[in-house]
DRENVEX-954432 format. One record per residue: residue number from 1; x, y, z of N, C-alpha, C, O in turn. Coordinates in nm, 3 decimals, m for minus. Layout:
N
resi/nu/nv/nw/cau/cav/caw/cu/cv/cw/ou/ov/ow
NUM/X/Y/Z/X/Y/Z/X/Y/Z/X/Y/Z
...
***
This chain:
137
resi/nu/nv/nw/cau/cav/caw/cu/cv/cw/ou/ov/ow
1/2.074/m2.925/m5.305/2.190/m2.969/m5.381/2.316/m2.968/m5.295/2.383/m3.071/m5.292
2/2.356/m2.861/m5.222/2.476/m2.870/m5.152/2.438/m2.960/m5.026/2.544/m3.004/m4.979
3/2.324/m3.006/m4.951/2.316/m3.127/m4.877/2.346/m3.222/m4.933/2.429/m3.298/m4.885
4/2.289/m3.244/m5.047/2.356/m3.392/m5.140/2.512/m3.400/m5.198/2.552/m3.502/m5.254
5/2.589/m3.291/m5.179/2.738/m3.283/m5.238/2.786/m3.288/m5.068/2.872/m3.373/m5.046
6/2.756/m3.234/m4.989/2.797/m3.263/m4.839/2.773/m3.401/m4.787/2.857/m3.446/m4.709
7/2.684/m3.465/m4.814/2.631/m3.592/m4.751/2.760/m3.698/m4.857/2.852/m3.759/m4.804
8/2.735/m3.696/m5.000/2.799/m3.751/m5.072/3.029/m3.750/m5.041/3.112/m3.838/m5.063
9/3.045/m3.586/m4.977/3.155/m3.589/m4.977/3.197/m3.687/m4.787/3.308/m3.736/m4.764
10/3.116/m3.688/m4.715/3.117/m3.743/m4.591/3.096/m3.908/m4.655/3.178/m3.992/m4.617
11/3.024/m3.936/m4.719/3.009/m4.083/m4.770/3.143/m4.102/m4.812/3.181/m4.216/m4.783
12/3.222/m4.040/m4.865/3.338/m4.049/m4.961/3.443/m4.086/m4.860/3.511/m4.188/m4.867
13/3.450/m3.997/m4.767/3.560/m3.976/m4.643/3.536/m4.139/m4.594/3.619/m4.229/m4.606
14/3.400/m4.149/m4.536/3.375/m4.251/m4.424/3.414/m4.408/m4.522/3.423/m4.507/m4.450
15/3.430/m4.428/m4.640/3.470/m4.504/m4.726/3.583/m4.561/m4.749/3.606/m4.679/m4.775
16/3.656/m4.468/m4.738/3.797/m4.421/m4.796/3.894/m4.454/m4.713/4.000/m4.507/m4.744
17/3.845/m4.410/m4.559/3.918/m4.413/m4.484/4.000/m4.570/m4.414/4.118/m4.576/m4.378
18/3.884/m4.698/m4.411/3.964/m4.816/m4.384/4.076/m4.859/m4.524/4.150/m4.957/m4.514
19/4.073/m4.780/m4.639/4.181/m4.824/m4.776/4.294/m4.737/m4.732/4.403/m4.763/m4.782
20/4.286/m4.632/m4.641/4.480/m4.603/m4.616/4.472/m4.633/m4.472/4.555/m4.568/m4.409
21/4.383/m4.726/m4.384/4.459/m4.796/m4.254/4.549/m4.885/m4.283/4.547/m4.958/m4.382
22/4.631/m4.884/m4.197/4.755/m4.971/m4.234/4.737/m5.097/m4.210/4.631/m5.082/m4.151
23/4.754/m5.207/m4.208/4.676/m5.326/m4.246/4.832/m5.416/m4.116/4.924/m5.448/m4.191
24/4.853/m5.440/m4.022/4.969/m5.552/m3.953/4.922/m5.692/m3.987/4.800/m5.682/m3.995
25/4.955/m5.807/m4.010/4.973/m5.894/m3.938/5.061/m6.009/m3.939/5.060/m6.101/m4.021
26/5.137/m5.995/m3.841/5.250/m6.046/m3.784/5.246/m6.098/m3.693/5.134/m6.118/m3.646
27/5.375/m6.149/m3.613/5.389/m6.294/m3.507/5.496/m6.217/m3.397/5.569/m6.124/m3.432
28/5.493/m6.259/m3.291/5.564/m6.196/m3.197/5.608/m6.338/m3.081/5.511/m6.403/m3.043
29/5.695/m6.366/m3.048/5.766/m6.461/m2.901/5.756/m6.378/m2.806/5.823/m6.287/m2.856
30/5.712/m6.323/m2.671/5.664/m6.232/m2.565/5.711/m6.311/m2.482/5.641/m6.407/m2.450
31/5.871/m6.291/m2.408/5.880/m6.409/m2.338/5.891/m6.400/m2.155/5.976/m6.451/m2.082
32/5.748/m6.298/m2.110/5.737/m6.265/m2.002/5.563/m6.229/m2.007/5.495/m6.178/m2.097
33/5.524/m6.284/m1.855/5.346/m6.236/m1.868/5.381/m6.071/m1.896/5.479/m5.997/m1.891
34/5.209/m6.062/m1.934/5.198/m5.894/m2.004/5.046/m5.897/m1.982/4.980/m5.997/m1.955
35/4.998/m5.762/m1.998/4.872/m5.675/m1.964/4.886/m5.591/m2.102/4.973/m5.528/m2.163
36/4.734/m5.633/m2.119/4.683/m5.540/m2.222/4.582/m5.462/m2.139/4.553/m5.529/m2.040
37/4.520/m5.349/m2.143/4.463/m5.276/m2.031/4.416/m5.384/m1.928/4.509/m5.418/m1.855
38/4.331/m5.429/m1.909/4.300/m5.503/m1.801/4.286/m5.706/m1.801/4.230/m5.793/m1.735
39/4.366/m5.696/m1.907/4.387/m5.839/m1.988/4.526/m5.912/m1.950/4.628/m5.847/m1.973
40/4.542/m6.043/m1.891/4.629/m6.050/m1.846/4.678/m6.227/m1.932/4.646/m6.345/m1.936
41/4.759/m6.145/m1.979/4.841/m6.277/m2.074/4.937/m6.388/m2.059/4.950/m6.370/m1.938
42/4.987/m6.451/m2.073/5.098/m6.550/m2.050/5.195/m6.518/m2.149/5.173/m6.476/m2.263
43/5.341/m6.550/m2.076/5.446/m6.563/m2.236/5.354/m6.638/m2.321/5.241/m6.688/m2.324
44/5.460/m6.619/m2.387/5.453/m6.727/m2.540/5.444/m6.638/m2.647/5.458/m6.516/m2.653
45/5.410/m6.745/m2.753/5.400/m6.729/m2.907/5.236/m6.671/m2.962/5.130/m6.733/m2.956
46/5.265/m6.520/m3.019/5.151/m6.466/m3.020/5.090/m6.356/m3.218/5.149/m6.273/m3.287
47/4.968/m6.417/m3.230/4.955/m6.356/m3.339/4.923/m6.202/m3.314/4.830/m6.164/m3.244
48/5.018/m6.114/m3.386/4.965/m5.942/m3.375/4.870/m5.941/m3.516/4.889/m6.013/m3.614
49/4.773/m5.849/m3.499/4.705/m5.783/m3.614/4.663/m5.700/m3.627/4.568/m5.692/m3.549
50/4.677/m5.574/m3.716/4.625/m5.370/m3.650/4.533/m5.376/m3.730/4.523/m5.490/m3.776
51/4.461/m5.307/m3.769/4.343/m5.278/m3.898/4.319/m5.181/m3.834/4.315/m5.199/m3.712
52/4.295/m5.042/m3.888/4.169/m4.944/m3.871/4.203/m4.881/m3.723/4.140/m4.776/m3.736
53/4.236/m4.875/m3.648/4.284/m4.831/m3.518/4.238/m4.953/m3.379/4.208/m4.918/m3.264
54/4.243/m5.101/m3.430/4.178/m5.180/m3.372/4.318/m5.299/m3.351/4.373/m5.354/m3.447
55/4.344/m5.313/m3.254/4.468/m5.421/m3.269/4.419/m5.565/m3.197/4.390/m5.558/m3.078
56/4.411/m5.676/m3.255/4.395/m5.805/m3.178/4.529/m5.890/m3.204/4.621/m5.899/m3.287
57/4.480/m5.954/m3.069/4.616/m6.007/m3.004/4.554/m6.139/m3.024/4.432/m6.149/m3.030
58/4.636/m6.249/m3.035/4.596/m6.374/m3.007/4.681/m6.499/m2.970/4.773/m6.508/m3.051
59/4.682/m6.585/m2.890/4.774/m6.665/m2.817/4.824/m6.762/m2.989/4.719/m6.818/m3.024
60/4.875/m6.776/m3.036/4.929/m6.909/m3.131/4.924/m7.023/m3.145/4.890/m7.093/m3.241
61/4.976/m7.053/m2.998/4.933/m7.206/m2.977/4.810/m7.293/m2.987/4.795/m7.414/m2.971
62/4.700/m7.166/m3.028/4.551/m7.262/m3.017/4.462/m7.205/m2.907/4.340/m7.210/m2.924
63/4.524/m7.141/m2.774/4.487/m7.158/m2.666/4.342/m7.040/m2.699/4.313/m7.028/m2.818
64/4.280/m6.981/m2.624/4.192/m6.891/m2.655/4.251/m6.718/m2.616/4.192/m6.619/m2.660
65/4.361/m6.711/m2.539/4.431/m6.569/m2.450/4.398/m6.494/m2.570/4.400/m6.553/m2.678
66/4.368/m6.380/m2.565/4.395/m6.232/m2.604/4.269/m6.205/m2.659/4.194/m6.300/m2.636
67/4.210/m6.109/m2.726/4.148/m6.001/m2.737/4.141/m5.875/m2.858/4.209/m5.861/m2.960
68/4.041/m5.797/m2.807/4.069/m5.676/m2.925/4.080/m5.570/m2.803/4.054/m5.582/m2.683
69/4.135/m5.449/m2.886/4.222/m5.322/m2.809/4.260/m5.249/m2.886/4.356/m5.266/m2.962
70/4.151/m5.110/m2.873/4.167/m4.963/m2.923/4.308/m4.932/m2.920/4.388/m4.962/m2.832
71/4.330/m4.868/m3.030/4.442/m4.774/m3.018/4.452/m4.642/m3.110/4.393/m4.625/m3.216
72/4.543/m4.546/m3.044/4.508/m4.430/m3.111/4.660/m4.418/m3.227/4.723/m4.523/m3.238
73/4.696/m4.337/m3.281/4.860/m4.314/m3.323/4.915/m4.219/m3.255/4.866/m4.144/m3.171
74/5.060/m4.227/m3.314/5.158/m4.151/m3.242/5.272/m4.188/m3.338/5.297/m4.293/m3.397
75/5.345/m4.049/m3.335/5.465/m4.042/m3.421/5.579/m4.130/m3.392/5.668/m4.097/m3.313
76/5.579/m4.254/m3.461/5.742/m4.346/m3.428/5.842/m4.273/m3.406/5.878/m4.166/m3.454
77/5.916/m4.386/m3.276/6.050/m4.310/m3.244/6.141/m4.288/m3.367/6.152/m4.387/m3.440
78/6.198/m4.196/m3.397/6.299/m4.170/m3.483/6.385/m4.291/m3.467/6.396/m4.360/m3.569
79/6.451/m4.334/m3.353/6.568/m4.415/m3.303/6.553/m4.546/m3.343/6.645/m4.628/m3.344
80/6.400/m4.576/m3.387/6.332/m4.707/m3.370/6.395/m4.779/m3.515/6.462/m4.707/m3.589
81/6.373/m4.906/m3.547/6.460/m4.980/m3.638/6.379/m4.993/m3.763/6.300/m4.909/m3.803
82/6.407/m5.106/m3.821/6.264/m5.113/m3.984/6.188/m5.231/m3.930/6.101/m5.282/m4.000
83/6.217/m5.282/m3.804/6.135/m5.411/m3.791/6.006/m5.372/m3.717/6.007/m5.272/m3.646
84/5.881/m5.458/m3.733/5.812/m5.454/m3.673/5.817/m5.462/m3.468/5.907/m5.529/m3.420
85/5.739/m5.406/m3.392/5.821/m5.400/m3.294/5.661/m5.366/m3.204/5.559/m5.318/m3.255
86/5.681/m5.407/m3.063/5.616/m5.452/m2.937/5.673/m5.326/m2.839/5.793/m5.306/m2.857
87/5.628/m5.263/m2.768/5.729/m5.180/m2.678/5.616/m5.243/m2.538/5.495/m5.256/m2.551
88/5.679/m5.267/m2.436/5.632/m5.272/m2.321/5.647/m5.179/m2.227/5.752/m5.124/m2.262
89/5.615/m5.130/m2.138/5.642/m5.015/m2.012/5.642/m5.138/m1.895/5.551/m5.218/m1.914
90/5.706/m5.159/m1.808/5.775/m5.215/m1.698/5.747/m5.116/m1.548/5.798/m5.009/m1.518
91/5.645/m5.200/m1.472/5.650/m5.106/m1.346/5.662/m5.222/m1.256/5.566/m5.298/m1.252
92/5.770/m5.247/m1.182/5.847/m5.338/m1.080/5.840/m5.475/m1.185/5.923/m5.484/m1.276
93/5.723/m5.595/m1.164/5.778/m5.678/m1.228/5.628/m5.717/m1.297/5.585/m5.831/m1.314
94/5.550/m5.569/m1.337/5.439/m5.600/m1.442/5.455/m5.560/m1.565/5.539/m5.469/m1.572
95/5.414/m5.587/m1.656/5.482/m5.533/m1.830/5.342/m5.542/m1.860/5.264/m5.633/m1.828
96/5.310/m5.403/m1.947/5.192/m5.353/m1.951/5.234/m5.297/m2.121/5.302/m5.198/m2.147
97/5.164/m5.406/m2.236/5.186/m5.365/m2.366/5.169/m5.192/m2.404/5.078/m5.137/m2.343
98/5.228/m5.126/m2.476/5.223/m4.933/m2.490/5.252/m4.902/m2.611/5.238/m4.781/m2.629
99/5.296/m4.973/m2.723/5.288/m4.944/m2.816/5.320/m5.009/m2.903/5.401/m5.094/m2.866
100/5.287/m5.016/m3.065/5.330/m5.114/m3.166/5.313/m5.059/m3.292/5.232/m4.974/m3.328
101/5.415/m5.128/m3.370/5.443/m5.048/m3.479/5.449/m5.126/m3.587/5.423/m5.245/m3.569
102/5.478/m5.086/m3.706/5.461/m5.203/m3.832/5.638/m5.157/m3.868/5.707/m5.064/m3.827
103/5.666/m5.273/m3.966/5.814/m5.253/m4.054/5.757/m5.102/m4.206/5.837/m5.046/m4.281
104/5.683/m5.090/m4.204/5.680/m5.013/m4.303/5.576/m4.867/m4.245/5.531/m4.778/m4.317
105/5.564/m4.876/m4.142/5.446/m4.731/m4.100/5.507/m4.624/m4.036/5.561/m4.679/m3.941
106/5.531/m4.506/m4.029/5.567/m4.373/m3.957/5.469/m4.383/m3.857/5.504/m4.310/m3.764
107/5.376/m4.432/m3.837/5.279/m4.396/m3.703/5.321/m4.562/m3.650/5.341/m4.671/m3.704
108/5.320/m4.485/m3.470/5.313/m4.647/m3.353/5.180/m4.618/m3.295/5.133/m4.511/m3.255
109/5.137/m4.720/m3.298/4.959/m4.705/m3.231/5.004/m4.747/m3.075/5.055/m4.852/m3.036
110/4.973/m4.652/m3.017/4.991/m4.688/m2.841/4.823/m4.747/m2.774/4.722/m4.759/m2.842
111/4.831/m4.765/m2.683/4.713/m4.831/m2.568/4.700/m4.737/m2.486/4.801/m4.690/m2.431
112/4.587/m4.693/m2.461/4.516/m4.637/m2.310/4.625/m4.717/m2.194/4.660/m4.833/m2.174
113/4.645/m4.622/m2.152/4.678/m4.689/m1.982/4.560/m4.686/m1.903/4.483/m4.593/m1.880
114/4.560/m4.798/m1.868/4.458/m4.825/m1.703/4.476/m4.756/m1.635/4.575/m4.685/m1.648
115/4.354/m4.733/m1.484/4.385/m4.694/m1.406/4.491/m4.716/m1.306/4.554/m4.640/m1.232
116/4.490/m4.833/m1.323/4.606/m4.960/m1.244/4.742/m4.961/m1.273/4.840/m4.984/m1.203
117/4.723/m4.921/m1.438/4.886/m4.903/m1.437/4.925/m4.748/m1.449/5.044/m4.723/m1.467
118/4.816/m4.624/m1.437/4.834/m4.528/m1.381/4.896/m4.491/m1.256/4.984/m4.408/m1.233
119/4.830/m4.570/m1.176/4.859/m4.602/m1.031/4.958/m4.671/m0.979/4.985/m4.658/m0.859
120/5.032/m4.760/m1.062/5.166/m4.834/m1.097/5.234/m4.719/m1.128/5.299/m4.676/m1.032
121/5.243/m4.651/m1.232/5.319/m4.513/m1.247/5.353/m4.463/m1.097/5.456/m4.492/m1.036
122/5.239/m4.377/m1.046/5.286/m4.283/m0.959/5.358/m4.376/m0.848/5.465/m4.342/m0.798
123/5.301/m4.480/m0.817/5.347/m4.540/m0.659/5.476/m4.633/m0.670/5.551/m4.651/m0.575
124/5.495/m4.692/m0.802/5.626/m4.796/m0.814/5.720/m4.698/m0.916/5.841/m4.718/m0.919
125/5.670/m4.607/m0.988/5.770/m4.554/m1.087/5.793/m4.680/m1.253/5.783/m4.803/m1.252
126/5.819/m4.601/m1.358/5.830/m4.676/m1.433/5.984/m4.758/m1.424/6.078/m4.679/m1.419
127/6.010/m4.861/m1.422/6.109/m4.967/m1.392/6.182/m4.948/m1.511/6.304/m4.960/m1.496
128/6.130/m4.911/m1.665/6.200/m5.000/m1.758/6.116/m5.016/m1.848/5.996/m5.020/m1.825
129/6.184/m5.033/m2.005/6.100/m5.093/m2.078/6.127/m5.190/m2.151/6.250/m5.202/m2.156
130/6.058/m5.291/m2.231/6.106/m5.408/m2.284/6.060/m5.395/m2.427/5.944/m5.356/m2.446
131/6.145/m5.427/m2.540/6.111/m5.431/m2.669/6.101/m5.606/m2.712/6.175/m5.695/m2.670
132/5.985/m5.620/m2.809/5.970/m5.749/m2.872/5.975/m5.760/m2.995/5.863/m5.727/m3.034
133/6.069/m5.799/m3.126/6.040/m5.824/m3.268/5.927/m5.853/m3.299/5.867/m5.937/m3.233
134/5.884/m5.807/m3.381/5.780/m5.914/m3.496/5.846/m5.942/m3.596/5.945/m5.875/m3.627
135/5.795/m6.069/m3.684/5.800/m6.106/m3.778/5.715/m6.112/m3.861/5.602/m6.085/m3.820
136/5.731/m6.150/m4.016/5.583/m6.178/m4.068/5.518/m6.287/m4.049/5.594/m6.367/m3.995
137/5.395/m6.341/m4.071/5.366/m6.453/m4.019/5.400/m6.594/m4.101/5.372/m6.703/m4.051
***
């Protein structure tokens, strides 16, 4: 009996859990190339979408660019605004996407850094960072 109230309360959890992921999807103008871990994008006009700790990116125009990309959370900047929002990290003149946030969520889901832009860290230093609006779509 308590295997079947244990199994049943883990069924419950594993259920439950994609109805309070926070659901994005929104539009973003990115108006400089960018890196998603080892994904390498063009400006332009781009669809965002989060579900579940899973974010896909996708070019707008039709074209095929972008992908899917883990992400974990992290507590939004206090400083940060009500709009949806893009944060880039800047090492000399590569912009390497780091975090994103919704207009209505307390958590920003950040990206794994690469090894590459690990290695961008220590040897170029971080340059800078660049913020992008979203909108709704």
């Amino acid at each position: 009996m308590k295997r079947l109230i244990l199994a049943l309360g883990l069924f419950a959890a594993l259920v439950s859990t994609p109805l309070q992921a926070q659901i994005m999807d929104m539009r973003g103008s990115i108006p400089f190339d960018f890196r998603i871990g080892s994904t390498v994008l063009p400006s332009g006009e781009y669809f965002i979408h989060h579900s579940g700790g899973m974010l896909f990116v996708r070019q707008a125009a039709g074209g095929n660019q972008g992908g899917f990309f883990l992400t974990k959370g992290e507590d939004r900047p206090a400083t940060s605004d009500a709009k949806g929002t893009l944060v880039f990290s800047r090492y000399g003149d590569a912009y390497y996407l780091s975090k994103v946030w919704t207009p209505d969520s307390e958590t920003a889901r950040t990206l794994p850094k690469t090894a590459r832009e690990k290695e961008l860290a220590r040897h170029v230093g971080l340059s800078g960072t660049a913020t992008v609006s979203l909108r709704t779509k």
